[in-house]
ZAVEX-377769 format. One record per atom (N, C-alpha, C): residue number from 1; residue in three letters; atom name; x, y, z. Coordinates in steps of 0.05 Angstrom, whole numbers, plus 32768, in hexadecimal, padded with zeros to 4 digits. Example, Ala and Ser with C-alpha at 12.3 -4.5 7.8 and 13.67 -1.06 7.14 Angstrom:
<sites>
+-----+------+------+------+------+------+
!  nr ! rest ! atom !    X !    Y !    Z !
+-----+------+------+------+------+------+
!   1 !  ALA !    N ! 8108 ! 7F8E ! 809C !
!   1 !  ALA !   CA ! 80F6 ! 7FA6 ! 809C !
!   1 !  ALA !    C ! 8108 ! 7FBE ! 809C !
!   2 !  SER !    N ! 8101 ! 7FD3 ! 808E !
!   2 !  SER !   CA ! 8111 ! 7FEB ! 808F !
!   2 !  SER !    C ! 8102 ! 8001 ! 809D !
+-----+------+------+------+------+------+
</sites>
This chain:
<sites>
+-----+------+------+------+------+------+
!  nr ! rest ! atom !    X !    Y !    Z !
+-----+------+------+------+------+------+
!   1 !  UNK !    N ! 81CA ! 7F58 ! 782F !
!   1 !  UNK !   CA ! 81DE ! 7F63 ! 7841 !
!   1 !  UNK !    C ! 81F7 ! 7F68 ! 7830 !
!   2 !  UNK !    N ! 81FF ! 7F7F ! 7831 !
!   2 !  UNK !   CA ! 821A ! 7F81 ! 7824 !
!   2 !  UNK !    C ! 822F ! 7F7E ! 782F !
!   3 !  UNK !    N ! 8240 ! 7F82 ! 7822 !
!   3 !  UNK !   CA ! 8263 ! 7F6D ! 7830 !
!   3 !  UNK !    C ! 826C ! 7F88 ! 7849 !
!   4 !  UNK !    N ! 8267 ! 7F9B ! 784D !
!   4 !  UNK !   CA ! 8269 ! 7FAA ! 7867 !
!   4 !  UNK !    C ! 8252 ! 7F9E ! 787D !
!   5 !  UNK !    N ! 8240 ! 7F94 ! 787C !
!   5 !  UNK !   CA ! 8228 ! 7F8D ! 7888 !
!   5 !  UNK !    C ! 822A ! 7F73 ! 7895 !
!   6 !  UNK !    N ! 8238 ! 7F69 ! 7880 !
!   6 !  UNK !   CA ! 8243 ! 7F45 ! 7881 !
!   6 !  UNK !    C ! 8259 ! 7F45 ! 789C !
!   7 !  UNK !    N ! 826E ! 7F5D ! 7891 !
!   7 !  UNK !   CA ! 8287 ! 7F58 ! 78A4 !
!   7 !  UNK !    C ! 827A ! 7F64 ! 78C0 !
!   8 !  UNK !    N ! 826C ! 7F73 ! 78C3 !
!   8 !  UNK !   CA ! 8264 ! 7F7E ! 78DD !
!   8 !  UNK !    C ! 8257 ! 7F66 ! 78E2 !
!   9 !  UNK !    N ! 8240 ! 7F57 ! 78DF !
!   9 !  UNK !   CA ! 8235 ! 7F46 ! 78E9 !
!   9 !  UNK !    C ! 8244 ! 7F2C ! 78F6 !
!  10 !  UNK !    N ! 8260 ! 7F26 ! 78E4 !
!  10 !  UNK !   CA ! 8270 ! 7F12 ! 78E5 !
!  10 !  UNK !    C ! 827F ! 7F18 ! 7905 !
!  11 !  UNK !    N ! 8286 ! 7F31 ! 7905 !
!  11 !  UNK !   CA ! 828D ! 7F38 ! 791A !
!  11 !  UNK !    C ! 8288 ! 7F3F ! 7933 !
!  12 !  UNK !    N ! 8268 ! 7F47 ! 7933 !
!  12 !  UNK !   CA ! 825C ! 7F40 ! 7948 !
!  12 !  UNK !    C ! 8256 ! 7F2A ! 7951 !
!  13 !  UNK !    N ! 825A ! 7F14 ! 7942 !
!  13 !  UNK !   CA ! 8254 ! 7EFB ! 794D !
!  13 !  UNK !    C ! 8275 ! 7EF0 ! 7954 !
!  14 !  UNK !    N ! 8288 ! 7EF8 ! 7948 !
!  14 !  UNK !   CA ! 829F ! 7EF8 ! 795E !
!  14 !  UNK !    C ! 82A7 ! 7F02 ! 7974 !
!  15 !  UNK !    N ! 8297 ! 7F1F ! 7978 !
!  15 !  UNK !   CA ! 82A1 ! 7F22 ! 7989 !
!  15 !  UNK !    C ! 828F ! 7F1A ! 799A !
!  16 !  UNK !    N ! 8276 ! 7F10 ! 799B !
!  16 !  UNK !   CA ! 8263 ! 7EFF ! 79AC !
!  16 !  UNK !    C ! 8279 ! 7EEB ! 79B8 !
!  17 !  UNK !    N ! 827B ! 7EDD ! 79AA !
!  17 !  UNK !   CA ! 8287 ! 7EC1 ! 79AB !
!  17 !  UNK !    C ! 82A6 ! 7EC0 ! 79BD !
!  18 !  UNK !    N ! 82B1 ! 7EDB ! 79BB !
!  18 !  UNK !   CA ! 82C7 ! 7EDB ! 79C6 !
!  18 !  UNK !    C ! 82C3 ! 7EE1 ! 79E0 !
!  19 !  UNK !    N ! 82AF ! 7EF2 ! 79EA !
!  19 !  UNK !   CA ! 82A2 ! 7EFD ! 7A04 !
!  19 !  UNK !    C ! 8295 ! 7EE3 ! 7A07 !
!  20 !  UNK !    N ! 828E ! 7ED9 ! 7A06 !
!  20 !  UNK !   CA ! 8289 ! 7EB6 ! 7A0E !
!  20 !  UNK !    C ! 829F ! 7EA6 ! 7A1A !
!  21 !  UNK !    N ! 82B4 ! 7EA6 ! 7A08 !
!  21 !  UNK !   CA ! 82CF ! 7E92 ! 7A06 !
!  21 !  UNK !    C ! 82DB ! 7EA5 ! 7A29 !
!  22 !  UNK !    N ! 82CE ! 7EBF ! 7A30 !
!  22 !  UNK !   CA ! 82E2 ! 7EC9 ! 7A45 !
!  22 !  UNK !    C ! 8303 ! 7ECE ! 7A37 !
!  23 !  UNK !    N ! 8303 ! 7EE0 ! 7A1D !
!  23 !  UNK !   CA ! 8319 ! 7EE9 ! 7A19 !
!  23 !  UNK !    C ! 831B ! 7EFC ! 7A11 !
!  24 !  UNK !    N ! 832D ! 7F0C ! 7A18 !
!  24 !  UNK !   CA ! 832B ! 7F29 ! 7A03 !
!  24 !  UNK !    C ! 833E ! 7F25 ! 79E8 !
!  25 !  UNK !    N ! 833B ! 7F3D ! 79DA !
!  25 !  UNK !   CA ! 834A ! 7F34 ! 79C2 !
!  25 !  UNK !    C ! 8366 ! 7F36 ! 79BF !
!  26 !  UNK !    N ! 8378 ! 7F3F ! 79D6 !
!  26 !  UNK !   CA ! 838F ! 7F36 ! 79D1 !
!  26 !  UNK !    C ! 8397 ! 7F17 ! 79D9 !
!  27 !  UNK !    N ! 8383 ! 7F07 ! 79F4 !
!  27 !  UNK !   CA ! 8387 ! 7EF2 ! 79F3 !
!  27 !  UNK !    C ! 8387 ! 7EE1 ! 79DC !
!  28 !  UNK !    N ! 836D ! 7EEB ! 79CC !
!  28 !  UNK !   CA ! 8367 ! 7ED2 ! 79BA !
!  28 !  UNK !    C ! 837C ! 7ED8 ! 79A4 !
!  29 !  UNK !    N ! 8386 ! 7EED ! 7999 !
!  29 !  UNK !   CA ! 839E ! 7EFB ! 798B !
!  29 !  UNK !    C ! 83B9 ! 7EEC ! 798D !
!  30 !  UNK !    N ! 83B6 ! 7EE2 ! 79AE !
!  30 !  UNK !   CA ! 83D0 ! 7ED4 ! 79AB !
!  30 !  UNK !    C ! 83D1 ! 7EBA ! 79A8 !
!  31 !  UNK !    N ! 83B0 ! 7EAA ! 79B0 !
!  31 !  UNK !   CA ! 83AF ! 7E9C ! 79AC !
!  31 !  UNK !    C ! 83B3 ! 7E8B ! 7992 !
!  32 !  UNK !    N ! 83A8 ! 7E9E ! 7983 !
!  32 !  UNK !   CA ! 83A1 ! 7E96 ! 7961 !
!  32 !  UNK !    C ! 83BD ! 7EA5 ! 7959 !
!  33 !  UNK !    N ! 83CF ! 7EAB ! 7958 !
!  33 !  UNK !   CA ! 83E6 ! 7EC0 ! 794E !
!  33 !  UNK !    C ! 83D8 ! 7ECB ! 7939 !
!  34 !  UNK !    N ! 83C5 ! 7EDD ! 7944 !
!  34 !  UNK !   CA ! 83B5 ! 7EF4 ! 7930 !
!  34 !  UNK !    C ! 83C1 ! 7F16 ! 7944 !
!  35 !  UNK !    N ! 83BD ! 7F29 ! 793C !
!  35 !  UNK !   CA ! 83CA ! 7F3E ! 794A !
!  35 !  UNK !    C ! 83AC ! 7F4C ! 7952 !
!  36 !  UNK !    N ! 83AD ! 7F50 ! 7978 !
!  36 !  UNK !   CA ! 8391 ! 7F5B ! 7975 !
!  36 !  UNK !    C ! 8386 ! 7F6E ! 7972 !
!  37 !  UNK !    N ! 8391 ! 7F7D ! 7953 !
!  37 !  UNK !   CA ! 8387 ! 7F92 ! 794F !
!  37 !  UNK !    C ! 8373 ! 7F8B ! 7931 !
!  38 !  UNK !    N ! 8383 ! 7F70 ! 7928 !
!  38 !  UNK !   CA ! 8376 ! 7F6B ! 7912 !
!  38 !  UNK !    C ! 8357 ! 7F59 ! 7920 !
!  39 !  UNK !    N ! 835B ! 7F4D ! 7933 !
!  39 !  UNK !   CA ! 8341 ! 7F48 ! 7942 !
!  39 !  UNK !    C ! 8328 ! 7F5B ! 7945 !
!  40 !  UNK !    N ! 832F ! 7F70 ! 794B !
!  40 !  UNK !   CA ! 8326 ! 7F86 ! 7958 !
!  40 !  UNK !    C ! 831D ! 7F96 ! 7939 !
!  41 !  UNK !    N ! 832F ! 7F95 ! 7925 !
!  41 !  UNK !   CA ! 8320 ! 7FA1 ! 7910 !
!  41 !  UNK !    C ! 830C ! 7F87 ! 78FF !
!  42 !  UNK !    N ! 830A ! 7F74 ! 7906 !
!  42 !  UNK !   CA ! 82F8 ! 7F59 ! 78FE !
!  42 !  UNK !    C ! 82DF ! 7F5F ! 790E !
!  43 !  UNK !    N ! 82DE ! 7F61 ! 7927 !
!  43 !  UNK !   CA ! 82C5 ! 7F64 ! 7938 !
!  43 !  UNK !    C ! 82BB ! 7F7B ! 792D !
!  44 !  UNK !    N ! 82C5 ! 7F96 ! 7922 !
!  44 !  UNK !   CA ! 82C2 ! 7FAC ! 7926 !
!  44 !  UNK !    C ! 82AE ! 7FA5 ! 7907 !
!  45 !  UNK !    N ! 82B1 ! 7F98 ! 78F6 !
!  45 !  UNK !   CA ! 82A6 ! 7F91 ! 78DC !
!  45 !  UNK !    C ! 82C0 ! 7FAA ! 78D0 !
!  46 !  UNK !    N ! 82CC ! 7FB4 ! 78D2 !
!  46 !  UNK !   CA ! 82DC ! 7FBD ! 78C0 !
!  46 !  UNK !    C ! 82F7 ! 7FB2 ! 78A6 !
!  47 !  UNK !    N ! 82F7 ! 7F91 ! 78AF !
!  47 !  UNK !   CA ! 8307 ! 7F7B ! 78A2 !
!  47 !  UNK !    C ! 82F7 ! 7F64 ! 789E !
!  48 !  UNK !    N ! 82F8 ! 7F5B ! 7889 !
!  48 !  UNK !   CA ! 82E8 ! 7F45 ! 7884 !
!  48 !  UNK !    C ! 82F9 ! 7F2A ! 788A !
!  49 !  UNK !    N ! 82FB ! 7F16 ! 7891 !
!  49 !  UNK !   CA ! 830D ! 7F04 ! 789E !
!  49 !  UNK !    C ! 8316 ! 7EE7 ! 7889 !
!  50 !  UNK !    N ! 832B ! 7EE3 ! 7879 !
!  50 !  UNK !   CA ! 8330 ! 7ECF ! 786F !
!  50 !  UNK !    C ! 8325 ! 7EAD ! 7876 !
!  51 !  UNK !    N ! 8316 ! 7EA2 ! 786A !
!  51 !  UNK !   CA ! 8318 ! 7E84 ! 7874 !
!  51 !  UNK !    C ! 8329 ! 7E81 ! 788B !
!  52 !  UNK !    N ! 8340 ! 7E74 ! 7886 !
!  52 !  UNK !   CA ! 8357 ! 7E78 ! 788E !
!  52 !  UNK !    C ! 8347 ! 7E79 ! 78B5 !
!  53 !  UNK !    N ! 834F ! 7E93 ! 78AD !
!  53 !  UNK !   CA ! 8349 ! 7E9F ! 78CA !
!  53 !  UNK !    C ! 832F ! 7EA9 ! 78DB !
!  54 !  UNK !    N ! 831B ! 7E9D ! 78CA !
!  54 !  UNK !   CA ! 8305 ! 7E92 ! 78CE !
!  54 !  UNK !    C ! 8305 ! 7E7F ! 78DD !
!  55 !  UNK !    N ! 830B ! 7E66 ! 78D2 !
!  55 !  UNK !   CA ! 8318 ! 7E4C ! 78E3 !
!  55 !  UNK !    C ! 832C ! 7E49 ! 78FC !
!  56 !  UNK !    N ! 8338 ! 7E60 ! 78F1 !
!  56 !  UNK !   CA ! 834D ! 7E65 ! 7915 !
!  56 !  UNK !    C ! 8336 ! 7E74 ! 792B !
!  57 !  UNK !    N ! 832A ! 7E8A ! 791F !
!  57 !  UNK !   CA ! 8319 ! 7E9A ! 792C !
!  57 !  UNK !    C ! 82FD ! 7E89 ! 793B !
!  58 !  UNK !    N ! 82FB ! 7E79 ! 793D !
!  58 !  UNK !   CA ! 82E4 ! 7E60 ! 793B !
!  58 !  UNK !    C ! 82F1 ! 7E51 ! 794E !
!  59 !  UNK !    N ! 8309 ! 7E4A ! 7949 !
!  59 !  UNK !   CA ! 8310 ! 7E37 ! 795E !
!  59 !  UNK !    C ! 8320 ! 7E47 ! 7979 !
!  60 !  UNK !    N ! 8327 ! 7E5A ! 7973 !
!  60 !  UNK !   CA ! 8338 ! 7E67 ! 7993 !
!  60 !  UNK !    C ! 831C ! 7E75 ! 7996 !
!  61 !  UNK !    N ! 82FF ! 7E7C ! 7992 !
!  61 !  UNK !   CA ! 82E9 ! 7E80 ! 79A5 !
!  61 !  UNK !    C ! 82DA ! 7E69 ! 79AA !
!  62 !  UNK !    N ! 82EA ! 7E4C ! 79A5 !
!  62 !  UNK !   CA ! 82D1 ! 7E31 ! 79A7 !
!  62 !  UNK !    C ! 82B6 ! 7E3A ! 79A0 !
!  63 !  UNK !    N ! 82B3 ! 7E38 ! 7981 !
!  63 !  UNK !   CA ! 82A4 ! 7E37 ! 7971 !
!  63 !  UNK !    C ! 82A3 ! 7E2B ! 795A !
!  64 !  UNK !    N ! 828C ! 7E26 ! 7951 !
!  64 !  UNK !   CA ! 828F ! 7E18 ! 7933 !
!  64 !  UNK !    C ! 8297 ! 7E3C ! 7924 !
!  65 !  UNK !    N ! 829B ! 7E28 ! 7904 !
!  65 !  UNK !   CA ! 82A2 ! 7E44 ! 78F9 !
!  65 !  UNK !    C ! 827C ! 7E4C ! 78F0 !
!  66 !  UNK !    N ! 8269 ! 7E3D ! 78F6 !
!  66 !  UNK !   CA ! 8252 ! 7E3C ! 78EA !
!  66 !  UNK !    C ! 8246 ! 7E51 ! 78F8 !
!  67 !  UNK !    N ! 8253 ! 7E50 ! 7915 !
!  67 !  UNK !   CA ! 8243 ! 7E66 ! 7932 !
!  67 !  UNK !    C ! 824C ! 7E85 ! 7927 !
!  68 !  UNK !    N ! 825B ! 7E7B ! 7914 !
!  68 !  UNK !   CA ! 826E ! 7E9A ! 7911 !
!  68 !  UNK !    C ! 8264 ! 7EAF ! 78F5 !
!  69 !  UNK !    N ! 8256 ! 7E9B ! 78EA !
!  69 !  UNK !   CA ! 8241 ! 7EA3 ! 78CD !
!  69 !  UNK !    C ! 822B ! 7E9D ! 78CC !
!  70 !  UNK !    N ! 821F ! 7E96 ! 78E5 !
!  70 !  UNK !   CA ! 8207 ! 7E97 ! 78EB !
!  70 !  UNK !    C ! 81F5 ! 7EAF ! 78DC !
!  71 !  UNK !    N ! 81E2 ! 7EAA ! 78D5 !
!  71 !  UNK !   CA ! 81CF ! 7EB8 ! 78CD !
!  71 !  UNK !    C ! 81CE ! 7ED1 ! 78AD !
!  72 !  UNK !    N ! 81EC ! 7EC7 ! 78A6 !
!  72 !  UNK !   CA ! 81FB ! 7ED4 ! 7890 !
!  72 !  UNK !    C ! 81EB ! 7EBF ! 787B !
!  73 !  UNK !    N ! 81E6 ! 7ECD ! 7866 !
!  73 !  UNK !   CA ! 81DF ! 7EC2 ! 7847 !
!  73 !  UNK !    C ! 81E4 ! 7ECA ! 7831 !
!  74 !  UNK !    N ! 81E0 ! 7EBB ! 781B !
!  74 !  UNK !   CA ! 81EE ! 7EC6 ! 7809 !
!  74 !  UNK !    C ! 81CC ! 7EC1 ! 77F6 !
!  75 !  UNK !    N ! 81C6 ! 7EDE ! 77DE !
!  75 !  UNK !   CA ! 81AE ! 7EDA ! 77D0 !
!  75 !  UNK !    C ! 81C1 ! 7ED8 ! 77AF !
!  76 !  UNK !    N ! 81C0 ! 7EC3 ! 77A5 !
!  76 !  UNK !   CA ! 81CD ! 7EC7 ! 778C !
!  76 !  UNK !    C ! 81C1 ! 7ED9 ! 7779 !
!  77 !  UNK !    N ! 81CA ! 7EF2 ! 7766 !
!  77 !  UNK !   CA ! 81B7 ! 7F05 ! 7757 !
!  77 !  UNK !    C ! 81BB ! 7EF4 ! 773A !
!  78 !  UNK !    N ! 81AF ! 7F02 ! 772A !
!  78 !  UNK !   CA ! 81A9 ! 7EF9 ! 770D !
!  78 !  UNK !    C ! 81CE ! 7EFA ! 76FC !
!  79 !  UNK !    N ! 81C8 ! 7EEE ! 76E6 !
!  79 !  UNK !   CA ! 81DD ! 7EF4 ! 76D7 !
!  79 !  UNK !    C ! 81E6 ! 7F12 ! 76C7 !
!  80 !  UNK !    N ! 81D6 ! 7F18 ! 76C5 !
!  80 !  UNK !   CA ! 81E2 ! 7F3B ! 76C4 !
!  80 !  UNK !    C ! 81EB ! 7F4C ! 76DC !
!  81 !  UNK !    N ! 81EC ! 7F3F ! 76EB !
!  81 !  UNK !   CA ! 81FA ! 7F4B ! 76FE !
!  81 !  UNK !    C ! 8216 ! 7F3B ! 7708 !
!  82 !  UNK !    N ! 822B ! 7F54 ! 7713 !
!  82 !  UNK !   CA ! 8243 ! 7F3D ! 7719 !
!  82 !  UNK !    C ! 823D ! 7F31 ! 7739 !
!  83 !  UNK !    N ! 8243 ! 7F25 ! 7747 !
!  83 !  UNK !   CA ! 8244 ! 7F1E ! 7762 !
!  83 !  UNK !    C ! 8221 ! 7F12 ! 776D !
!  84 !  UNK !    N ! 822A ! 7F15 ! 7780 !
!  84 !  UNK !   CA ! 820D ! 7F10 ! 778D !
!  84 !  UNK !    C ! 8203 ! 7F26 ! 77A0 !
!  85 !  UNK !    N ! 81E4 ! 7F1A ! 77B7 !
!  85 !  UNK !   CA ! 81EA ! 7F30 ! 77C9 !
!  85 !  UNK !    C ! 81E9 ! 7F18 ! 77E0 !
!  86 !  UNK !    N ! 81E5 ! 7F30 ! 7801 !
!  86 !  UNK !   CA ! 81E9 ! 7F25 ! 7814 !
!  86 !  UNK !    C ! 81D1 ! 7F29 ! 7822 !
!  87 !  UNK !    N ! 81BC ! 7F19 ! 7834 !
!  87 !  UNK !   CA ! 81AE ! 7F17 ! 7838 !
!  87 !  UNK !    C ! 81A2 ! 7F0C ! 7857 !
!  88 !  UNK !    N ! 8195 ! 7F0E ! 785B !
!  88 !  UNK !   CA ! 8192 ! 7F05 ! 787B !
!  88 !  UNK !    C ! 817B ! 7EF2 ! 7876 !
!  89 !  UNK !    N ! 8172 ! 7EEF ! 786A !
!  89 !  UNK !   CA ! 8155 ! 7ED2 ! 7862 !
!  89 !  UNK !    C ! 8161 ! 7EC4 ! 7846 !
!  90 !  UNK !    N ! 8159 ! 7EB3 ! 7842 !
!  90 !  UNK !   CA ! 814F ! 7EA2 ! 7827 !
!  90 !  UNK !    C ! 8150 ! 7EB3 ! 7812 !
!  91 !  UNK !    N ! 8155 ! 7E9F ! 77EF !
!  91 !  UNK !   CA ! 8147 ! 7EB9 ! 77E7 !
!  91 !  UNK !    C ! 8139 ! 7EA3 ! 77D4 !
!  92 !  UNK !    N ! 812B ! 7EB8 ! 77C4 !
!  92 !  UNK !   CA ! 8117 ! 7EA7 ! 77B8 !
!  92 !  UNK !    C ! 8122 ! 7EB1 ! 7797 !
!  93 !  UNK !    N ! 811C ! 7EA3 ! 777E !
!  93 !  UNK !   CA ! 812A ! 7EA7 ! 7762 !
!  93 !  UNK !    C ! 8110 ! 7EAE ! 7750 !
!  94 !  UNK !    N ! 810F ! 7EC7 ! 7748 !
!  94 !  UNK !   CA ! 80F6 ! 7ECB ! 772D !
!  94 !  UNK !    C ! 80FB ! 7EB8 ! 771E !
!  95 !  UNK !    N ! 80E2 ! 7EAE ! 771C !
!  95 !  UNK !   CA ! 80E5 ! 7E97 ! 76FD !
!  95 !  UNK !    C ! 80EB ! 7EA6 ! 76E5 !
!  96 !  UNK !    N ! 80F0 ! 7EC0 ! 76DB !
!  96 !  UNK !   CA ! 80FE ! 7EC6 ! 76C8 !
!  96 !  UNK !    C ! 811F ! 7EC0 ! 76C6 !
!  97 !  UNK !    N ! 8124 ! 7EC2 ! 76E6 !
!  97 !  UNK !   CA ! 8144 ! 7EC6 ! 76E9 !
!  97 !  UNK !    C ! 8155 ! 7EAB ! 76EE !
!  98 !  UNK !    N ! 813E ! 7E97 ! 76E8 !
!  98 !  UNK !   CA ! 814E ! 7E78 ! 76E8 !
!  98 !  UNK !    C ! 815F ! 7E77 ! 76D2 !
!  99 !  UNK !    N ! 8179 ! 7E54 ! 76DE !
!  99 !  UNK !   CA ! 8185 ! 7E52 ! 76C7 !
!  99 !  UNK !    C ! 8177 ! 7E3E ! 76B0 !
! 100 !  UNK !    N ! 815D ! 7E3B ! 76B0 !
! 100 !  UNK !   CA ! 8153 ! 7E2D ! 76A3 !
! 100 !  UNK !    C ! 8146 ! 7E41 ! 768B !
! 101 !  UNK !    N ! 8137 ! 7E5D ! 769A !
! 101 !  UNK !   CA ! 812A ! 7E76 ! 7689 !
! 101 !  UNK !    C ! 8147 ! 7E80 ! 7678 !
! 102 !  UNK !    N ! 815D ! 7E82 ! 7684 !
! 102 !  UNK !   CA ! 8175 ! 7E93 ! 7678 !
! 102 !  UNK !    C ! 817B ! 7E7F ! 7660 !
! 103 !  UNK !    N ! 8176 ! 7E6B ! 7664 !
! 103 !  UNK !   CA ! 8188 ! 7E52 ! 7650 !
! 103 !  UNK !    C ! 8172 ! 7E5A ! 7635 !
! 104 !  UNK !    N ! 8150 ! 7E54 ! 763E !
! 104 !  UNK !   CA ! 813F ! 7E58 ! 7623 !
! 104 !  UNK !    C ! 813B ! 7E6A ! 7617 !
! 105 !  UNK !    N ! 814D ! 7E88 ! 7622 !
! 105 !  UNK !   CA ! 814C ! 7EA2 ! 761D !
! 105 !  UNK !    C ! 8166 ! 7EA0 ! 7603 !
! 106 !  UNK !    N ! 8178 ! 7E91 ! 7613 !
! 106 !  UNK !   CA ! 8195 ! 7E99 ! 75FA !
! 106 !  UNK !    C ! 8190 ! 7E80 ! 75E6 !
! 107 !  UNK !    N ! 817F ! 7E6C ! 75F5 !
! 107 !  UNK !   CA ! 817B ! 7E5D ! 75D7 !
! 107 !  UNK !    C ! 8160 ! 7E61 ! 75BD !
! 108 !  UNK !    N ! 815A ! 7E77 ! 75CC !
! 108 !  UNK !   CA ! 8143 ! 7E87 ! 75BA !
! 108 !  UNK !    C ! 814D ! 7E9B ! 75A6 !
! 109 !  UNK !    N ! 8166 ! 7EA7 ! 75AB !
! 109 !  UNK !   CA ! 8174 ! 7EB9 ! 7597 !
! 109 !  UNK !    C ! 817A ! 7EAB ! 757D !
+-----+------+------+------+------+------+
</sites>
């Protein structure tokens, strides 16, 4: 899942959670002193949401922050590549691409 994929998902499960709580997003906006447009671009997956406000966002919809990254994962890629990816299952590691294979590779040079 990529980081556009991530924030949309993140945000549908806020705005689940807020339609639960019985609030719209200027309530919870004022609740949390967030402005609810920056809410509204969080649900929308168009902003990706700081820790921070993760933790505020979690608690003015009485939720863990866990309900709120539900089903989000992270697949770590090899070392030639920078970052990771994003994923909706598990992932599994080629035995070429361990750090055990990488270590007997550079101590083979």
């Amino acid at each position: 899942m990529d980081s556009s994929r991530l924030a949309e998902h993140f945000g549908r499960q806020l705005w689940h959670r807020r339609r639960l709580a019985c609030l719209t997003q200027e309530e919870l906006g004022r609740l949390l002193d967030v402005h609810r447009t920056e809410i509204g671009l969080i649900e929308r997956g168009l902003r990706v949401p700081r820790l921070d406000t993760i933790l505020k966002l979690s608690a003015g919809v009485e939720a863990s922050p866990c309900d709120l990254i539900s089903g989000l994962r992270w697949r770590p890629g090899s070392h030639a590549r920078v970052g990771g990816n994003y994923a909706d299952s598990g992932s599994r590691l080629d035995a070429a691409n361990t750090p055990a294979a990488n270590r007997k590779r550079v101590g083979a040079q």
